[in-house]
C-alpha positions in Angstrom: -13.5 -4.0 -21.6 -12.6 -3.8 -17.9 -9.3 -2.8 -17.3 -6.9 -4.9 -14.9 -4.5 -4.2 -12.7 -1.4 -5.6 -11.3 -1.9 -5.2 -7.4 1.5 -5.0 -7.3 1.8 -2.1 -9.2 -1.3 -0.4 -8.2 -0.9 -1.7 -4.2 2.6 -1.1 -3.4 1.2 1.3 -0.7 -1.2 -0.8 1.4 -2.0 1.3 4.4 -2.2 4.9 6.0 -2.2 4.0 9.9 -3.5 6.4 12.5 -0.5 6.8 14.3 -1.2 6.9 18.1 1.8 8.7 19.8 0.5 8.0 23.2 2.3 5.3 24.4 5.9 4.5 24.5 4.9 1.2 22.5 3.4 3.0 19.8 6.1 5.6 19.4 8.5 2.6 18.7 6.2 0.7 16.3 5.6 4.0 14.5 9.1 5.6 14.4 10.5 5.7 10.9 11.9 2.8 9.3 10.6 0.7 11.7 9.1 -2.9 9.9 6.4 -4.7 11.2 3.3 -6.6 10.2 -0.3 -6.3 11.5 -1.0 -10.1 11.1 0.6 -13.5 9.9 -1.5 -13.1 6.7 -1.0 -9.4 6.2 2.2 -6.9 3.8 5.2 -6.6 6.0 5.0 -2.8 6.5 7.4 0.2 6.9 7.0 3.2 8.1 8.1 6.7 6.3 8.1 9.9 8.0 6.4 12.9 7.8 7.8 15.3 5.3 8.2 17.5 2.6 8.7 17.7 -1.3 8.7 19.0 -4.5 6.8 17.4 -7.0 6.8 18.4 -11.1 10.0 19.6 -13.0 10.9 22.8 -15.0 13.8 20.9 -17.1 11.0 18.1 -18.1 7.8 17.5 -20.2 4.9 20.2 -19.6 2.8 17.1 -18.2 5.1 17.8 -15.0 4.3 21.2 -14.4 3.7 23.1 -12.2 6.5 22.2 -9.6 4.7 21.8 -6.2 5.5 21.9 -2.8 4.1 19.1 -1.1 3.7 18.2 2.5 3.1 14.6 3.9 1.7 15.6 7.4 1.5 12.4 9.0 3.9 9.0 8.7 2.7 6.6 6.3 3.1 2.7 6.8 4.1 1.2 3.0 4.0 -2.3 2.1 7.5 -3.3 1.3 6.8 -5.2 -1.3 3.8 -5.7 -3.8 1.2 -7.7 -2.5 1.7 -11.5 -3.2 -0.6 -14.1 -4.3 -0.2 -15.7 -0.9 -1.5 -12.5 0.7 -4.2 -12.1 -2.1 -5.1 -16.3 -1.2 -5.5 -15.4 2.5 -7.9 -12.9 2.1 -9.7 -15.4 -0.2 -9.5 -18.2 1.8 -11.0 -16.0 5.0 -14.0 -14.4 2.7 -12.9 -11.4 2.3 -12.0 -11.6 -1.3 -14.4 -12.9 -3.5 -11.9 -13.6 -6.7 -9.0 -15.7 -6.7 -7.0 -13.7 -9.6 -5.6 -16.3 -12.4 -2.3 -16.2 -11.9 -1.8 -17.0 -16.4 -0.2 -20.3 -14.9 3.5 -18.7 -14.0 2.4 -19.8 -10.5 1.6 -18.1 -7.1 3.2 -18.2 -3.6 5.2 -15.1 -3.4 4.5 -13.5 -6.9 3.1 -10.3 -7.1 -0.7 -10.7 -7.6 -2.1 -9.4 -10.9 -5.3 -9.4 -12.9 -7.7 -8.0 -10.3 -10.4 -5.2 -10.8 -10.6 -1.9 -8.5 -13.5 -3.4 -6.9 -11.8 -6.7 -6.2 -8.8 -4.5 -4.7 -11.5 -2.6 -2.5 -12.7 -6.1 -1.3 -9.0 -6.6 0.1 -8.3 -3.0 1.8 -11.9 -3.7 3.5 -10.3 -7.4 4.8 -7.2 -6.1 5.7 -8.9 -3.2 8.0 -11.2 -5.3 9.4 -8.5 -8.0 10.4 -6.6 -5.5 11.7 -8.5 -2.6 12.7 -6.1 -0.1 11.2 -7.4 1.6 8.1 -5.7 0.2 4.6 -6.0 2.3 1.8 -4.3 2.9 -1.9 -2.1 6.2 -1.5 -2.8 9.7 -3.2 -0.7 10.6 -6.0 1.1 12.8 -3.7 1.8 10.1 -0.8 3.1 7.3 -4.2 5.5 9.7 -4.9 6.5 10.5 -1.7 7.1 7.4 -0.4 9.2 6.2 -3.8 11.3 8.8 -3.4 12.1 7.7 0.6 
C-alpha cells in the first residue's frame, strides 16, 4: 500500500530561494520576515534568516541524541501556511499536476491539500519552479526544524 501524505504536513516548507543580494530590490524582498508571493497562484512566502541551532536533547528520549549544532547558511523562504487545495487546483488546472487529490468530500478552497503521493508532490515543486523560476523544494530535516522553531 502506498502511503499518503498530507501536503500540508509534509509541504509546509515550499521553497529554498537563491537569494541574490545584488540589488537594493532583492535585499528588500529577501530581508527577514519579509512576505511575498512569486505568483497569484503560488504559497504566500516568508523569509527566515540565516542561523544557528541546536538540535537533539540530553533531558529527552535517546531517539534525540546526539545534540547537534546546526547551521542554516543561507535564508530560507517558508510557505506560511500548508499548501491549499486552491494552490494544489492551480497547478492542476495549468498541467502541471496530473492528480486532483480527493479532498474525502470536507471540501476544498483554502483547506490544506491531503492525499497525494511523493511523486504527485514532485509534480508540484517542478510547476511551481518552472512558473516562477525560483527553485521549490521540501526542506531537510535540519531546515524543518529550523524554520519551526523561528
Amino acid at each position: 500500500m502506498k502511503k499518503k501524505y498530507s501536503l500540508g504536513a509534509v509541504l509546509l516548507i515550499v521553497a529554498a530561494l537563491a537569494f541574490d543580494g545584488g540589488s537594493a530590490v532583492a535585499a528588500e524582498k529577501f530581508k527577514p520576515g519579509h512576505i511575498f508571493k512569486d505568483c497569484a497562484a503560488c504559497p504566500e512566502m516568508t523569509v527566515i534568516p540565516a542561523g544557528s541551532f541546536v538540535i537533539g536533547s540530553t533531558n529527552g528520549k535517546k531517539r534525540e541524541l546526539p545534540v547537534t549544532k546546526i547551521t542554516i547558511a543561507k535564508p530560507l523562504a517558508v510557505s506560511r501556511y500548508e499548501i491549499t487545495f486552491n494552490e494544489w487546483d492551480a497547478c492542476h488546472a495549468a498541467g502541471g499536476c496530473t492528480k486532483k487529490p480527493f479532498d474525502r468530500d470536507w471540501g476544498r478552497g483554502t483547506r490544506p491539500v491531503m492525499n497525494v503521493l511523493p511523486k504527485d508532490i514532485d509534480e508540484y515543486m517542478a510547476w511551481l519552479s518552472k512558473k516562477t523560476g525560483h527553485t521549490y523544494r521540501l526542506p531537510s530535516e535540519a531546515e524543518w526544524e529550523y524554520a519551526a522553531r523561528a
